[in-house]
C-alpha positions in Angstrom: -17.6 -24.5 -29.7 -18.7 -20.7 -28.2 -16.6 -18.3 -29.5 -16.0 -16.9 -25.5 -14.4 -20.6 -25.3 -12.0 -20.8 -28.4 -11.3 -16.8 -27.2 -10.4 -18.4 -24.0 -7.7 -21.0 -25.4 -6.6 -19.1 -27.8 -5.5 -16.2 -26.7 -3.2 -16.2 -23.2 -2.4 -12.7 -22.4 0.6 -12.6 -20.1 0.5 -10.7 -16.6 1.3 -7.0 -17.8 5.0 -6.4 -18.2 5.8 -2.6 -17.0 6.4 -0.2 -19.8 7.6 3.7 -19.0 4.4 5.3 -20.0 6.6 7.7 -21.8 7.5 4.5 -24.5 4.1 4.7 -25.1 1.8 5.9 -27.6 -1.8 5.1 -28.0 -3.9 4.3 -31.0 -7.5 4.0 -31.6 -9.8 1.2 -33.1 -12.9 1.7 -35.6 -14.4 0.1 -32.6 -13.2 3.0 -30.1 -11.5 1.1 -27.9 -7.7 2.0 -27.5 -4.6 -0.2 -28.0 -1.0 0.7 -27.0 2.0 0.6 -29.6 5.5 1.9 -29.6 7.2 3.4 -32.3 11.0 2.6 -33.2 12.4 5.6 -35.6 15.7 4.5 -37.4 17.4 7.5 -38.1 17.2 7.2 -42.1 15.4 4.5 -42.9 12.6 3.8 -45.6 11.4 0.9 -44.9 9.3 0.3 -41.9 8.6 -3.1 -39.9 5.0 -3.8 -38.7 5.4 -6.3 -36.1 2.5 -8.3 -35.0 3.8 -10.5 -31.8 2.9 -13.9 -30.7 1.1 -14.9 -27.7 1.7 -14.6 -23.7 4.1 -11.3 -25.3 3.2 -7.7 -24.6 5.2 -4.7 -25.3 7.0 -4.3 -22.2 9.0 -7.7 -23.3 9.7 -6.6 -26.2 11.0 -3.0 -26.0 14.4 -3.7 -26.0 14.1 -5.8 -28.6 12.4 -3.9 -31.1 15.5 -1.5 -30.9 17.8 -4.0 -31.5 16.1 -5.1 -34.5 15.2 -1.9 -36.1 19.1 -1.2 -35.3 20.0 -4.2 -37.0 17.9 -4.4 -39.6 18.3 -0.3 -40.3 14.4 -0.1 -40.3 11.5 1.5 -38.6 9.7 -0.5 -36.4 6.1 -0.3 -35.1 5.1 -3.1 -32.7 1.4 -3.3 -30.6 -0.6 -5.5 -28.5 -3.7 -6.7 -29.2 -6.9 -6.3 -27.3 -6.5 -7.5 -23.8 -2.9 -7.7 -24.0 -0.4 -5.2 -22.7 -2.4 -2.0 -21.4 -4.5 -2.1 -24.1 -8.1 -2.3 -23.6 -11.2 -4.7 -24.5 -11.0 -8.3 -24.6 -9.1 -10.2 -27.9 -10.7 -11.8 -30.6 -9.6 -12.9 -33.9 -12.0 -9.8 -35.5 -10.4 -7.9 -32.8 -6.8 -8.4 -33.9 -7.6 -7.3 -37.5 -9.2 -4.0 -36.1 -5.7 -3.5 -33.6 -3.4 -3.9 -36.9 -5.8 -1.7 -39.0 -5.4 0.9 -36.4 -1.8 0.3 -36.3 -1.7 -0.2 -40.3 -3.6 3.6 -40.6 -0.9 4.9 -38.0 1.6 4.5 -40.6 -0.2 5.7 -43.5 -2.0 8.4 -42.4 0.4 9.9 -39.0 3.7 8.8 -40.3 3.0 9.5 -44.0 4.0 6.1 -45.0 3.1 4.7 -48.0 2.2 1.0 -48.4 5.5 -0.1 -50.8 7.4 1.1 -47.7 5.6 -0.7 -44.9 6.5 -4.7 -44.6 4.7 -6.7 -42.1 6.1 -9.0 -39.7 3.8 -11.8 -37.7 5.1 -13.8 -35.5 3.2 -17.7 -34.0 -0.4 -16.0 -33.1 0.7 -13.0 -35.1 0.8 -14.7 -38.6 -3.0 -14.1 -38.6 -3.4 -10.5 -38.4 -0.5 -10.0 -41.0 -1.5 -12.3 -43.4 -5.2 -10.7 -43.1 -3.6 -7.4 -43.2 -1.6 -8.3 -46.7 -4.1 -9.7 -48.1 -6.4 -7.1 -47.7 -3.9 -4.5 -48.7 -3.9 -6.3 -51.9 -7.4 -6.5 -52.5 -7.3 -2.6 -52.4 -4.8 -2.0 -54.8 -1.8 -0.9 -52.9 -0.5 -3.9 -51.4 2.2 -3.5 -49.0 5.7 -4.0 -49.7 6.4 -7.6 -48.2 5.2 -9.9 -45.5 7.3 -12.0 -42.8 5.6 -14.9 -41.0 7.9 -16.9 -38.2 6.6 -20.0 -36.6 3.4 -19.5 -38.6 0.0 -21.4 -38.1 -2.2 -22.4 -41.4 -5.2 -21.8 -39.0 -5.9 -22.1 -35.3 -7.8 -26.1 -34.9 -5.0 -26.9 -37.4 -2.3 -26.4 -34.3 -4.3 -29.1 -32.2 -5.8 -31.0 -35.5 -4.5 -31.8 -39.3 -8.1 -31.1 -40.6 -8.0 -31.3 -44.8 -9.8 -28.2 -45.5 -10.9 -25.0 -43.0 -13.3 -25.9 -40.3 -16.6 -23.4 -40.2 -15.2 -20.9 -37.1 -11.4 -22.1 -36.9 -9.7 -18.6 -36.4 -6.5 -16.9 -38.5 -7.2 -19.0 -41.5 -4.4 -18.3 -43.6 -3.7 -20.9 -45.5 -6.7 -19.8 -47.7 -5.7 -15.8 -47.7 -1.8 -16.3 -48.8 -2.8 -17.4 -52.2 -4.2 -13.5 -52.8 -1.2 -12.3 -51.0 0.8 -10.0 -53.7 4.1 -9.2 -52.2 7.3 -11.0 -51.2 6.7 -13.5 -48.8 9.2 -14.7 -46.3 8.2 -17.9 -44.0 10.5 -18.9 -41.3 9.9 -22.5 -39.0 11.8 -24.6 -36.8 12.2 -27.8 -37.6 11.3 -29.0 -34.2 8.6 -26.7 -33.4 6.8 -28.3 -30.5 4.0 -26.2 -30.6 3.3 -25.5 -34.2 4.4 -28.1 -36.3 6.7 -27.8 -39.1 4.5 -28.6 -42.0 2.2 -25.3 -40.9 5.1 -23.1 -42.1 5.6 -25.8 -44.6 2.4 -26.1 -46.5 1.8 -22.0 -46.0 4.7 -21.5 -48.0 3.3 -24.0 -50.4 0.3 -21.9 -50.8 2.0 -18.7 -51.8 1.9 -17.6 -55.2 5.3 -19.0 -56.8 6.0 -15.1 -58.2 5.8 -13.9 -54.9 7.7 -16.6 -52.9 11.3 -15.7 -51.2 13.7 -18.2 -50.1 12.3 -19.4 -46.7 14.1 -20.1 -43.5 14.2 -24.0 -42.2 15.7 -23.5 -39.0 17.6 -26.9 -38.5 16.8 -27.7 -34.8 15.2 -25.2 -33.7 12.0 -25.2 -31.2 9.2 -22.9 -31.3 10.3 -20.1 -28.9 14.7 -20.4 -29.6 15.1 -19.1 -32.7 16.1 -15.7 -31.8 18.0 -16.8 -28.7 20.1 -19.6 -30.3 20.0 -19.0 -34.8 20.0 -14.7 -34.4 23.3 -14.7 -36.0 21.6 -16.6 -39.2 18.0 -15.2 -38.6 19.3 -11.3 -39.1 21.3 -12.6 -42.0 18.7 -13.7 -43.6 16.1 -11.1 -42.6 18.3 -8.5 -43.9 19.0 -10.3 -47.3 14.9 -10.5 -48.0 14.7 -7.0 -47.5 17.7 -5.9 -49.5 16.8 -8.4 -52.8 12.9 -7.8 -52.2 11.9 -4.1 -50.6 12.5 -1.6 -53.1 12.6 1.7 -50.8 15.4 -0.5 -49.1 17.7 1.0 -52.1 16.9 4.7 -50.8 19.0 3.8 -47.5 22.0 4.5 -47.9 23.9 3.2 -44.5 26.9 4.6 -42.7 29.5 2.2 -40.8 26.8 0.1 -40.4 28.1 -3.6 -38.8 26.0 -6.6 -37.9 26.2 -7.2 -34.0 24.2 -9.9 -32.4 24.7 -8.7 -28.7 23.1 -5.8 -29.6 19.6 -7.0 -29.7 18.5 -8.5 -26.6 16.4 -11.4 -26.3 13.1 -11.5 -25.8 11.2 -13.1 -23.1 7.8 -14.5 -23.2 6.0 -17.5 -25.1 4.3 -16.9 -28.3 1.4 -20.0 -29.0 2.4 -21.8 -26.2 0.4 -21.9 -22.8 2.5 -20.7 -19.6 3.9 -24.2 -18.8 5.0 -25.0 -22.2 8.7 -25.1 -22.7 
């Protein structure tokens, strides 16, 4: 199978959600081409989110959300769309996406004067693959970042449509075989009745951690691949916030002021992430 037609199934761009250019801000790949991010600030926070998002999402969907969350959360948050998605330019690929979170990774380090025990990736469906890439490289350098979070997960792309026993030569985001040199806290969180990426993805990648760098994952109990936020949020920010208080250590620099958890204030946020445009 071409890569032009696994490129074609795999990634579903969604027809470009308006974003105030002012919301903006642009960053630029080792390949030249430029992607567009946004960048959250949390008035006192150390720790910052680096939110990879899942498919048929782009930024304007999410803008509102990613202030809710860094709100809730009392974190930074820098989110970005990949190649082709968004306004940001070229075509996606899977090498692709790990150039757009590099970009987005160097951002943080070398703009925001971040340092890598501070930074804690997030990857969403689709988005598990750049993140776990991301960690796993991180950790091959030396300065691994501080923790990873993978919701609705895939152990690799055929996987979604196949249960192949081993990693097919070409099958994209394989990262059921990078998580085992993954050396940070590692957070998975799955439905129970995802329809679009089964269970036993987030299931077996959470088997495949290292057991000193496993946290408590997150079965959601009846929940579907695209409700977890809009039906479990409650539980989900509970949960969120607990991994980063018991695992991130420049969480302990924060030091929060009449801080209260409110669902209401993060809105939902609209799109699909795997699934095609008529899934449910």
């Amino acid at each position: 199978m071409g890569n032009s037609l696994i490129n074609g199934i795999l990634f579903q761009p969604p027809e470009l959600t308006y974003l105030h250019p002012s919301r903006r801000i642009w960053l630029k790949t080792k390949s030249g081409e430029r992607i567009s991010a946004i960048y959250v600030d949390h008035p006192g926070a150390t720790v910052t989110i680096l939110f990879s998002h899942g498919n048929a999402e782009d930024l304007g969907m999410l803008y509102g959300w990613a202030h809710g969350m860094s709100q809730m959360l009392r974190v930074n948050m820098l989110l970005y769309d990949y190649r082709g998605y968004g306004n940001s330019e070229g075509v996606p690929s899977e090498e692709s996406c790990y150039e757009d979170i590099e970009a987005a990774y160097s951002f943080l380090i070398k703009d925001m004067r971040k340092r890598p025990n501070q930074i804690v990736l997030y990857g969403r469906s689709l988005g598990s693959g750049p993140s776990c890439y991301l960690a796993c490289r991180s950790a091959a350098d030396g300065r691994s970042v501080a923790g990873l979070i993978l919701q609705s997960p895939l152990l690799s792309a055929y996987r979604v449509a196949i249960s192949f026993g081993t990693t097919m030569p070409g099958d994209p985001f394989p990262n059921v075989d990078l998580v085992p040199y993954i050396k940070c806290p590692v957070m998975v969180i799955h439905g129970t009745l995802d329809e679009i990426v089964p269970f036993w993805h987030g299931e077996q990648l959470y088997a495949a951690v290292k057991d000193e760098y496993k946290s408590e994952p997150f079965w959601v109990e009846g929940a579907k691949h695209n409700n977890i936020e809009s039906k479990f949020l409650g539980e989900l920010l509970e949960r969120l916030n607990h991994f980063l208080d018991l695992n991130i250590e420049a969480r302990h620099e924060i030091k929060p002021t009449n801080w209260r958890a409110d669902d209401s204030a993060i809105p939902h946020r609209r799109g699909k992430m795997l699934a095609s445009s008529n899934s449910n």
